[in-house]
C-alpha positions as CSV (number, residue, x, y, z in Angstrom):
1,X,1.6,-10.8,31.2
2,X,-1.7,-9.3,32.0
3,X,-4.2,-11.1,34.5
4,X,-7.3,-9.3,33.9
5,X,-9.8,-10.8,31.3
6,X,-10.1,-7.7,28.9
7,X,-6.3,-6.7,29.1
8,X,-5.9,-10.6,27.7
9,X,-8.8,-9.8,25.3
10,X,-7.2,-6.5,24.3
11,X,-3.8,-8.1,23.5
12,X,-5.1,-10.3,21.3
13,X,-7.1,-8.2,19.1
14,X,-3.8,-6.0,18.5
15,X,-2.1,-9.2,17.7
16,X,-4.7,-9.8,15.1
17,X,-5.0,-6.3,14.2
18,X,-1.0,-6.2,13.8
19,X,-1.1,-9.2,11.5
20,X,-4.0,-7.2,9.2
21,X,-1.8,-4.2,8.9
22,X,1.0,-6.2,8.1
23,X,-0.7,-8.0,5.2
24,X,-2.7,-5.0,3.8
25,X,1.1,-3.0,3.7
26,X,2.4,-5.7,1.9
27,X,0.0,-6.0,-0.4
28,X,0.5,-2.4,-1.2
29,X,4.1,-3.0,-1.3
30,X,3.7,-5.4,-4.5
31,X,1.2,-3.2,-5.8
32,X,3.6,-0.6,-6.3
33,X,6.2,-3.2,-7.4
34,X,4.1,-4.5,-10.0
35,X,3.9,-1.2,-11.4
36,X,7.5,-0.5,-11.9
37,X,7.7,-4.2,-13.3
38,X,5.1,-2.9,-15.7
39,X,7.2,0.1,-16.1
40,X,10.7,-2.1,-17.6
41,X,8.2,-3.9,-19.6
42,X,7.1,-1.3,-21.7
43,X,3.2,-2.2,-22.5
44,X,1.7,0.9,-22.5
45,X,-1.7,-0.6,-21.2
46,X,-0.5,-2.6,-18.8
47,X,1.3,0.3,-16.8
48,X,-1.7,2.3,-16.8
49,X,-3.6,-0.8,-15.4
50,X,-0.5,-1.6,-12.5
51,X,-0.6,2.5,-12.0
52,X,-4.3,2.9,-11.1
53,X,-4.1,-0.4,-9.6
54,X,-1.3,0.9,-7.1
55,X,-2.7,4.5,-6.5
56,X,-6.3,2.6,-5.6
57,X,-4.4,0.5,-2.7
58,X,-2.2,3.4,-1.6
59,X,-5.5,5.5,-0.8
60,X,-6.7,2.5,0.9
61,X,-3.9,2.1,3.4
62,X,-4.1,6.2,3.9
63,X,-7.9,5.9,4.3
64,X,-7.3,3.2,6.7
65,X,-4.6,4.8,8.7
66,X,-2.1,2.7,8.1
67,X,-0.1,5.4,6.5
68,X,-0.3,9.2,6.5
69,X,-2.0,11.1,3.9
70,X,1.0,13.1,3.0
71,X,3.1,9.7,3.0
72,X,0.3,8.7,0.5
73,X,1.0,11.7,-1.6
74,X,4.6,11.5,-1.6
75,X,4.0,7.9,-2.9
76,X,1.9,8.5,-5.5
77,X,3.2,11.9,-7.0
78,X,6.0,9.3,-7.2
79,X,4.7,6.7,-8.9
80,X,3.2,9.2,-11.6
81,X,7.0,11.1,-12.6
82,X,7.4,7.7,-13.0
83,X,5.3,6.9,-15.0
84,X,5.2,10.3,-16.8
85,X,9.1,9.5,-17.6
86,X,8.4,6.3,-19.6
87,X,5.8,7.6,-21.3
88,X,7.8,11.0,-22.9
């Protein structure tokens, strides 16, 4: 365990900053699982909403640097061939 001050200081901003990440990813996470519930369900409007809704949070976390931009681009070509499949 650390003895100086900021080292003590330091530790627990990453456990607060580790606890952020964790809930932002999540909340990704059901974003992207509300859109292929939206997908089974078959409302045309609705899966557009969850889509955009999904692709918005995704670019947040790569923005933030919580995942890599290609990850990010690998998620959301995905979600659209999705997406395109229902709809043809």
């Amino acid at each position: 365990m650390a003895n100086i001050k900021s080292a003590l200081k330091r530790i627990e901003i990453t456990k607060k900053r580790a606890k952020m990440n964790a809930s932002r990813k999540s909340a990704m996470k059901t974003a992207i699982k509300r859109f292929e519930q939206s997908l089974v369900s078959g409302e045309p409007e609705q899966m557009q909403a969850s889509f955009k809704q999904a692709v918005k949070s995704i670019d947040s976390m790569a923005s933030k640097g919580l995942i890599h931009k290609n990850t990010a681009a690998r998620k959301k070509s995905s979600l659209q061939r999705k997406l395109q499949q229902v709809n043809s």
